[in-house]
C-alpha positions as CSV (number, residue, x, y, z in Angstrom):
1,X,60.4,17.0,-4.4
2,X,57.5,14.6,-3.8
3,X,57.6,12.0,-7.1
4,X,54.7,11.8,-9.2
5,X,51.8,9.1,-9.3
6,X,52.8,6.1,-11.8
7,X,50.0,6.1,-14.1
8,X,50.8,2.2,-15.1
9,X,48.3,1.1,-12.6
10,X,45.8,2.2,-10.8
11,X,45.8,4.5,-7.9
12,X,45.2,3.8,-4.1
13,X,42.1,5.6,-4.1
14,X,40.7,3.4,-7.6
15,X,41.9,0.6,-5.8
16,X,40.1,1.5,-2.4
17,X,37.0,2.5,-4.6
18,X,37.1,-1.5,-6.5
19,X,37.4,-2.6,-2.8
20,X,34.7,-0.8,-1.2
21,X,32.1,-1.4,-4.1
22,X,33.1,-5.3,-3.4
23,X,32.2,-5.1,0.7
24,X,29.3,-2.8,-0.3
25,X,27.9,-5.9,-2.5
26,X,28.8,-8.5,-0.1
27,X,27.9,-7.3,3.4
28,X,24.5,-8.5,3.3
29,X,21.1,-6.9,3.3
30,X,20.8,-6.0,6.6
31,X,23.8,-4.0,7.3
32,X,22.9,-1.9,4.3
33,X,19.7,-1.4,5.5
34,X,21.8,-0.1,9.0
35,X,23.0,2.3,7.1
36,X,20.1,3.5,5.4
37,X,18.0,3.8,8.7
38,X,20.1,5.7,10.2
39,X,21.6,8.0,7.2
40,X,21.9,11.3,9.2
41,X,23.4,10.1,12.1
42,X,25.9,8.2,9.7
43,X,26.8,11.4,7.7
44,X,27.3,13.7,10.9
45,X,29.6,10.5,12.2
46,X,31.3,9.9,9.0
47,X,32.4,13.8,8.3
48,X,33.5,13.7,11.9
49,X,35.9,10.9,11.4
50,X,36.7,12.1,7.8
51,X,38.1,15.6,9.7
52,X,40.5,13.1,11.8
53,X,41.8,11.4,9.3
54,X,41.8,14.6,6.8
55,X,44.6,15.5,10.1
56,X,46.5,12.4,10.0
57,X,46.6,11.9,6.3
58,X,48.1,15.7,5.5
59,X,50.7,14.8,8.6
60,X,52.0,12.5,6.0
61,X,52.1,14.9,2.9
62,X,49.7,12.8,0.6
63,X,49.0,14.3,-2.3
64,X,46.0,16.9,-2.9
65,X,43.6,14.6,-4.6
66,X,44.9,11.6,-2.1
67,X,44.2,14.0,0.6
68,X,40.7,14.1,-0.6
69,X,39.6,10.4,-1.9
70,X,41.8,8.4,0.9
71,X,39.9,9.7,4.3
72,X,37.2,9.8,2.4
73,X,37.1,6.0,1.3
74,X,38.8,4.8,4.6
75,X,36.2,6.0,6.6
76,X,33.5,4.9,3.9
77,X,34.8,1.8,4.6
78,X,35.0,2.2,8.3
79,X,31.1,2.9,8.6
80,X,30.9,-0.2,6.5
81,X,32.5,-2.0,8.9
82,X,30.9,-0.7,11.8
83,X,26.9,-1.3,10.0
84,X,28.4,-4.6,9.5
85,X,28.9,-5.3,13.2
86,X,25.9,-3.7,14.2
87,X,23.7,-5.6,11.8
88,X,25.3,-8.7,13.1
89,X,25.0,-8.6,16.5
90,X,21.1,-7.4,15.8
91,X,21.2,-11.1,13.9
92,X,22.5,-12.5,17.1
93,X,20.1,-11.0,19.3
94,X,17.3,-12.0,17.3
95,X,18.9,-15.7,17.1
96,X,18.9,-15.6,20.8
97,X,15.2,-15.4,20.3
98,X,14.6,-17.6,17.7
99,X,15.9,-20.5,20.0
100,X,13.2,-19.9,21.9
101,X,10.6,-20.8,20.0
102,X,12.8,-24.1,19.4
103,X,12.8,-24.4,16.2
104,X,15.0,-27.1,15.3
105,X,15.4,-30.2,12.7
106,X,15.9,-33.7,13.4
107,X,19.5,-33.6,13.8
108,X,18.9,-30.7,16.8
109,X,19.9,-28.4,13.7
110,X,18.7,-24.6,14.5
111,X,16.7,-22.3,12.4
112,X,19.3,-19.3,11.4
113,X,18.8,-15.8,11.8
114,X,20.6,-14.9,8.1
115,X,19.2,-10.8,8.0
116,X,16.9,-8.8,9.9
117,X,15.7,-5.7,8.0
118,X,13.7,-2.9,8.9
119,X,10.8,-2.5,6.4
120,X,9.2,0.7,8.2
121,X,9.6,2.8,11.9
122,X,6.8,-0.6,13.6
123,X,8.0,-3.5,11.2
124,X,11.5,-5.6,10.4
125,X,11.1,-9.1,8.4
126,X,14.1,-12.2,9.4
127,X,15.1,-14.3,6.9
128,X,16.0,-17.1,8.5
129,X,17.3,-20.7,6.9
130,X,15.6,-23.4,8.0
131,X,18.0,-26.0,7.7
132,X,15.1,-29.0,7.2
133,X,12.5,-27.5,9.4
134,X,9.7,-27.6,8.1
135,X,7.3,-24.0,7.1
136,X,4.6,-25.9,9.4
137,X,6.0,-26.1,12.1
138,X,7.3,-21.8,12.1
139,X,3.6,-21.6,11.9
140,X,2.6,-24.2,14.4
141,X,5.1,-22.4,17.1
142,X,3.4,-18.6,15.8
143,X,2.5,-18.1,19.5
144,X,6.3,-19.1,20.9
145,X,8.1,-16.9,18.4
146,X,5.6,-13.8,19.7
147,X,6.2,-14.7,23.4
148,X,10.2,-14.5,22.2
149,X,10.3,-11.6,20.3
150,X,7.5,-10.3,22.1
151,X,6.2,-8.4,19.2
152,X,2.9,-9.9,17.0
153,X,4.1,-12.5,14.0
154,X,1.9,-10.9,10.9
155,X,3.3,-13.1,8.4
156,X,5.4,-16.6,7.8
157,X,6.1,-17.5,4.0
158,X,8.8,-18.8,2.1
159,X,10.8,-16.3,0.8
160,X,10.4,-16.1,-3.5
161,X,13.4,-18.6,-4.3
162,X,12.4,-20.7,-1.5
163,X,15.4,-21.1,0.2
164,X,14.4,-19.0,2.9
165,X,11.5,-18.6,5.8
166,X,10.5,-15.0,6.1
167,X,8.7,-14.2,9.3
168,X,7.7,-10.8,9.5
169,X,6.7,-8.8,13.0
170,X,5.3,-6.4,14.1
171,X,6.1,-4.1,16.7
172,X,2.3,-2.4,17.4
173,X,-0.5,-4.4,16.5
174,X,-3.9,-2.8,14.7
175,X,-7.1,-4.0,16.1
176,X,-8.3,-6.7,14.5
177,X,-12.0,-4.8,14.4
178,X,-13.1,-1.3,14.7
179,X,-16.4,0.0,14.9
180,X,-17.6,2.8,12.4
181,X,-19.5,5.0,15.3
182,X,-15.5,5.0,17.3
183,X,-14.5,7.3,14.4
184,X,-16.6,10.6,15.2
185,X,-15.6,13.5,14.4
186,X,-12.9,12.1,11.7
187,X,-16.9,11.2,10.0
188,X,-18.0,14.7,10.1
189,X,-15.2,16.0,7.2
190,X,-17.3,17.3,4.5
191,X,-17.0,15.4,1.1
192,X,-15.1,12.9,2.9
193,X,-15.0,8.8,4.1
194,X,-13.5,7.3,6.8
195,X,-10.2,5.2,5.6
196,X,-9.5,3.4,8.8
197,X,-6.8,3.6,11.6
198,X,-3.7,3.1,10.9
199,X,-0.4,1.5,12.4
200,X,0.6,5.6,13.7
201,X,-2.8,5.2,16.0
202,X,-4.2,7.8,14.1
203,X,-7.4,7.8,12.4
204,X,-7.4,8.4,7.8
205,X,-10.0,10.1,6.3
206,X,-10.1,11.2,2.8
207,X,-11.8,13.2,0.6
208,X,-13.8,11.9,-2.7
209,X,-12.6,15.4,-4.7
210,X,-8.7,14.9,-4.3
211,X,-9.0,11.3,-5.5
212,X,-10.9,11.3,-8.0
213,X,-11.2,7.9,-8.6
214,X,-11.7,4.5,-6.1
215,X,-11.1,1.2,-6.8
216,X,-11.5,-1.6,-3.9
217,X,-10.2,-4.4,-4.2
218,X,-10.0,-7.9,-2.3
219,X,-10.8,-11.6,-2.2
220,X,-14.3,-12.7,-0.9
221,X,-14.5,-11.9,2.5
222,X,-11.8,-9.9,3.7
223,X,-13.7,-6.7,3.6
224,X,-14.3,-5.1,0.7
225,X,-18.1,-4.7,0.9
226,X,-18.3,-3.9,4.2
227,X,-15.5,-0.9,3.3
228,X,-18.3,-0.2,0.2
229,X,-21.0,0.4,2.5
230,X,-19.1,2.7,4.6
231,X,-17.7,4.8,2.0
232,X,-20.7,5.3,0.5
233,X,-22.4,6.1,3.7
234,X,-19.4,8.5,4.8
235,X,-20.2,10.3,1.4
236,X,-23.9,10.7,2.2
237,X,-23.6,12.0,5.2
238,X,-20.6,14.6,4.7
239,X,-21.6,15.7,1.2
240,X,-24.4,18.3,1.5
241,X,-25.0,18.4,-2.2
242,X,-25.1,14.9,-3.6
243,X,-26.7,12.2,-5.7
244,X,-25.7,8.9,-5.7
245,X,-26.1,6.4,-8.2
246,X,-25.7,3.0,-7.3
247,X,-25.6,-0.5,-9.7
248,X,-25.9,-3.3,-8.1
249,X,-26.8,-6.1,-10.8
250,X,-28.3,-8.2,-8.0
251,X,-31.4,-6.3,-8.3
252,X,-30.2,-4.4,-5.7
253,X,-30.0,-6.2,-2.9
254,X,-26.7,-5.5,-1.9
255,X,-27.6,-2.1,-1.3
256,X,-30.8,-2.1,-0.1
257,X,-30.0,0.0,2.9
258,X,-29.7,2.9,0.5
259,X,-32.4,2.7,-1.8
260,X,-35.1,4.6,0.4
261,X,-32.9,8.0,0.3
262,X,-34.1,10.5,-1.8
263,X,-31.2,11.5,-3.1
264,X,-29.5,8.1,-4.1
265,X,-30.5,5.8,-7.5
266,X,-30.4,2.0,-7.7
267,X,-29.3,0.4,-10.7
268,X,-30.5,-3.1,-10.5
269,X,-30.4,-4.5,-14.3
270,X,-27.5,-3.9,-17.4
271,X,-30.3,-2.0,-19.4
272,X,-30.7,0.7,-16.1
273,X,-27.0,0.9,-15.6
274,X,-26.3,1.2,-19.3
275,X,-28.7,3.9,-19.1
276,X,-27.5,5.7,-15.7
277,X,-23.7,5.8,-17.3
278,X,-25.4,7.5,-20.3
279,X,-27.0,10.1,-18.6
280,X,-23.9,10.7,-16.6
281,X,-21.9,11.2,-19.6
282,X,-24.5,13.7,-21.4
283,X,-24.4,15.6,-17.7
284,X,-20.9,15.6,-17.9
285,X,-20.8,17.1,-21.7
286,X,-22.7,19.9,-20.0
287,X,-21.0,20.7,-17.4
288,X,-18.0,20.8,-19.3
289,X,-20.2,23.1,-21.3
290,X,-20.9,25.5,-18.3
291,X,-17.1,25.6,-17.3
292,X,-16.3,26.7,-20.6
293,X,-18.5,29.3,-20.3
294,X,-17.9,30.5,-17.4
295,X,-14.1,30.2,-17.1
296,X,-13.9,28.0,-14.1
297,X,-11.9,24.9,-14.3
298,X,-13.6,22.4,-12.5
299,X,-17.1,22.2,-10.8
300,X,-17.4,23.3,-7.3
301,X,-20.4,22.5,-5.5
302,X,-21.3,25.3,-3.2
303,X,-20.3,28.2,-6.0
304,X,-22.1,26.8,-9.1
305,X,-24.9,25.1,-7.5
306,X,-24.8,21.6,-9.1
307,X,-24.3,18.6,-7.1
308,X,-21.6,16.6,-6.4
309,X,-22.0,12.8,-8.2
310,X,-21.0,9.6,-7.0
311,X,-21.1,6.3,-9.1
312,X,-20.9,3.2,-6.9
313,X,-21.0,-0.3,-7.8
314,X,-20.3,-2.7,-5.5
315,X,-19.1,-6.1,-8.2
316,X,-17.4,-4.1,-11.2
317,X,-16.4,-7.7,-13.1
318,X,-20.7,-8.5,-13.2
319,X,-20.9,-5.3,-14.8
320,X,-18.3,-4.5,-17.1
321,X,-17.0,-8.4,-17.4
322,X,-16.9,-10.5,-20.4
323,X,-19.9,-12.4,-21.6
324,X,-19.8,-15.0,-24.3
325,X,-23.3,-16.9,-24.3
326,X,-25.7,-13.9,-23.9
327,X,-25.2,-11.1,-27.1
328,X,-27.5,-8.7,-25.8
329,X,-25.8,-8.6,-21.9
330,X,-22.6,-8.5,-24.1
331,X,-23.5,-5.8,-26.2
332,X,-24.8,-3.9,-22.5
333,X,-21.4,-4.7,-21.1
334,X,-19.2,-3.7,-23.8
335,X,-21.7,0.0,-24.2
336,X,-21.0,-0.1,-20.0
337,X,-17.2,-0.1,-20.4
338,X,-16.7,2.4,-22.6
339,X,-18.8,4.9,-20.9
340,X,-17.2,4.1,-17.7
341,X,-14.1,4.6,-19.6
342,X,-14.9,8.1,-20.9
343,X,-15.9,9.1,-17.1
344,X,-13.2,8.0,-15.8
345,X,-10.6,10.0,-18.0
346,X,-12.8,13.1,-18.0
347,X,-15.5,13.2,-15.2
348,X,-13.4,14.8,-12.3
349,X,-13.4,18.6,-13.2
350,X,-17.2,17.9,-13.9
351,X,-17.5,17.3,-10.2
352,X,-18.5,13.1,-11.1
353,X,-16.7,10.4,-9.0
354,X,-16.7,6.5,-9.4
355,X,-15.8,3.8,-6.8
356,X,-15.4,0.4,-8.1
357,X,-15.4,-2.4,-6.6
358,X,-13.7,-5.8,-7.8
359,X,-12.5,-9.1,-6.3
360,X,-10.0,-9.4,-9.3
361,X,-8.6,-6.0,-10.7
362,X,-7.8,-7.8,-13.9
363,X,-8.8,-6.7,-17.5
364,X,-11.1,-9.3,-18.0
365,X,-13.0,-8.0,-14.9
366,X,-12.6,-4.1,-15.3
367,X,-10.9,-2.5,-18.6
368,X,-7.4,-1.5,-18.3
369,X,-8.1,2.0,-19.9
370,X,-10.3,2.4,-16.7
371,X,-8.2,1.0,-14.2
372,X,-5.2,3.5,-15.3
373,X,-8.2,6.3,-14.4
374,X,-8.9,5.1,-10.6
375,X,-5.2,6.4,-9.1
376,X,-7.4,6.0,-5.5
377,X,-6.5,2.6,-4.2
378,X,-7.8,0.2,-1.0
379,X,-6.8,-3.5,-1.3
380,X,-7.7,-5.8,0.8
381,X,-6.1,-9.3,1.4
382,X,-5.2,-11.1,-2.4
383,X,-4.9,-14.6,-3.0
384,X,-1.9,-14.3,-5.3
385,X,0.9,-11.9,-6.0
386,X,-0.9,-11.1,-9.6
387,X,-3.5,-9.9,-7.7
388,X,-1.7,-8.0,-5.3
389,X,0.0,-6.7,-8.6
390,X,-2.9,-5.2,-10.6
391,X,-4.2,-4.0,-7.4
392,X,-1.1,-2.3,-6.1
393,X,2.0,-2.1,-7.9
394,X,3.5,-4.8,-5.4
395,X,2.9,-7.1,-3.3
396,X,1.6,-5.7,-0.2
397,X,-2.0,-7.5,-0.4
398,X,-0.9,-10.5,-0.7
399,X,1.3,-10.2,2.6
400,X,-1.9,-9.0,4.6
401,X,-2.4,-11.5,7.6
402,X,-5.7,-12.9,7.5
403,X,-7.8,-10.2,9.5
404,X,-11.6,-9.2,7.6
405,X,-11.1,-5.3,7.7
406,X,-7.1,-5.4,7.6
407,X,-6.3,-3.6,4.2
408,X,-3.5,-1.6,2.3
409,X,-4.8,2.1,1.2
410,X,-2.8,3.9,-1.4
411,X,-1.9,7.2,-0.6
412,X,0.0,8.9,-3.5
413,X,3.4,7.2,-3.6
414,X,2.9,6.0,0.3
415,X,1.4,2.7,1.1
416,X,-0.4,2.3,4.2
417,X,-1.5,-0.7,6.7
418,X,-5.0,0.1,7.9
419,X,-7.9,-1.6,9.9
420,X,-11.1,-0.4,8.6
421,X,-14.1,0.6,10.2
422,X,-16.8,-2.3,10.5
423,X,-20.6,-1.7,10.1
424,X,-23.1,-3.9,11.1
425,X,-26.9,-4.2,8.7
426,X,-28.3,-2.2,11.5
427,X,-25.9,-0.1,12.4
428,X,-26.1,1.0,8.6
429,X,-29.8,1.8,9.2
430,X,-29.5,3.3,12.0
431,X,-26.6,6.1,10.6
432,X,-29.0,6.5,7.7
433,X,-32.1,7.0,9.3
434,X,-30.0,9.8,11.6
């Protein structure tokens, strides 16, 4: 007879479990993130080795519940193992690299290669110690470390704590400008806008029904208007029942371009957009009217004859900002918020759509009642992480290299690097007058 298990202390397999929790926590960043890239290929290898060893422990007559947990941990532990080499050896190949660039400190002391991960399928981020090297002088040597790695540096920081230099690369690089007329037929989607290409090569368009909401954010230039303008003009030219209602408190020059349409509305004053978001709340009230009335859930276009509606305004934080000299503007603003507040919780099944535009998607610029409403997201580069924050979730937009177009569009849970498309003042006229 086999003796039983002492239960004094604890078993092989709790003390194989304490032991591979420790190496789990202790072999570094990028060897779990070997693992995690390649997941299947580890679970078809690991069951394969966990068969052998299933063999070769029952040769020895473990027990039944050894016979389970032992292979099973052992060979846990051996994929740990074997991530661990392979992260390391992509540490030293990278290393290799990094000397290249000769990066070094005044005792000949080399920048080291501590992890490489793999942020997505076209980008990995090194953390590498500088050892008294200076952040200037990673960035002085940008053009060495792509001729090394030969892949485009997007990004040099310090790393939050400090302690570390982050360089971040890219494997395909997004043109740094793309013209709106290259997009063609991706223009031609009806109630749609052109998003922008993105690091798959492959042209985004979206449409304005399935957001229902925009907000576009971004510091002064790095985009954001341009984007504006060509979201606006993607929606009048794909939407073949429309009217657009534009504020632009800079009596309108912003959107000039526009004005002329017959089916589009300038807003160039508080009192006129106060009044605009009024009517648009009544029109609202009535269409939720007609839906009741009819049984329908939301407002289709083509079915119930009414018009699709688009809000636009190009600066929300002139609008809907806070004002402490002028009472009346004040009063305007606050009567401005709420009814953008009430359109954006309930406007969608009445077929009524909002894009906002803000350099700082904070609540003194935009009400954070609204901002909840607007799930559709484009953020362009952000001077802080806050920024990036409110915008986002995380901070994406803040890493952004420095490229006017180069933004991060939210799609769902997914977020996505994206060069959008750039419009000229007279390319604008020209697709309008078309």
């Amino acid at each position: 007879m086999r003796p039983k298990n002492s239960s004094s202390g604890p078993g092989l397999e709790m003390i194989l479990l304490r032991f591979l929790s420790f190496l789990f926590a202790h072999i570094g960043k990028g060897a779990r993130a070997t693992l995690g890239r390649h997941a299947l290929g580890w679970v078809w290898a690991l069951m394969a080795v966990w068969g052998v060893s299933l063999g070769v422990y029952q040769s020895i007559g473990l027990s039944s519940r050894d016979l389970l947990l032992t292979p099973l941990i052992s060979t846990l532990l051996g994929g740990l193992f074997v991530a661990g080499v392979l992260s390391d050896r992509q540490n030293k190949r990278f290393q290799r690299l990094l000397d290249l660039a000769g990066l070094a400190n005044v005792h000949g002391e080399k920048a080291k290669v501590v992890s490489v991960v793999e942020l997505d399928a076209h980008r990995s981020t090194l953390s590498v110690k500088a050892s008294g090297v200076g952040i200037d002088e990673f960035l002085a040597k940008k053009g060495r470390l792509e001729s090394a790695f030969c892949q485009s540096v997007e990004s040099i920081a310090f790393s939050k704590n400090r302690r570390m230099v982050e360089i971040r690369i890219c494997k395909r690089q997004l043109p740094r400008k793309i013209p709106y007329s290259s997009f063609g037929t991706e223009k031609a989607k009806a109630y749609s806008f052109i998003v922008g290409e993105s690091l798959e090569g492959a042209a985004l368009s979206c449409q304005i029904t399935a957001l229902p909401h925009l907000l576009i954010g971004g510091t002064t230039g790095g985009g954001k208007s341009n984007f504006f303008k060509t979201t606006i003009l993607g929606l009048l030219k794909s939407c073949p029942h429309l009217q657009m209602y534009l504020i632009d408190l800079k009596r309108g020059v912003e959107v000039r371009e526009f004005a002329a349409l017959p089916n589009v509305r300038v807003a160039k004053n508080e009192t006129e957009a106060v009044k605009v978001l009024s009517a648009l709340k009544k029109e609202m009230e009535r269409r939720y009217e007609y839906l009741e009335e009819n049984g329908y859930k939301s407002i289709a276009s083509e079915r119930d004859k009414k018009d699709l509606i688009v809000v636009g305004t190009d600066e929300a934080s002139v609008l809907f900002g806070q004002v402490k000299s002028n009472k009346r503007k004040k009063e305007l603003m606050l009567q401005a918020r709420d009814l953008a507040d009430e359109l954006a919780k309930l406007a969608r099944a009445a077929g009524i759509h909002l894009i906002l535009a803000t350099q700082k998607p904070i609540k003194e610029s935009v009400d954070t009642k609204t901002l909840e409403n607007l799930p559709g997201r484009m953020s362009f580069k952000m001077s802080t992480h806050a920024g990036s924050n409110s915008m986002l979730g995380n901070g994406k937009a803040y890493s952004l290299p420095d490229i006017k177009g180069r933004g991060i569009w939210k799609d769902g849970n997914r977020f996505l690097e994206v060069q959008t498309p750039f419009i000229s003042d007279r390319e604008l006229e020209d697709e309008i007058m078309e």
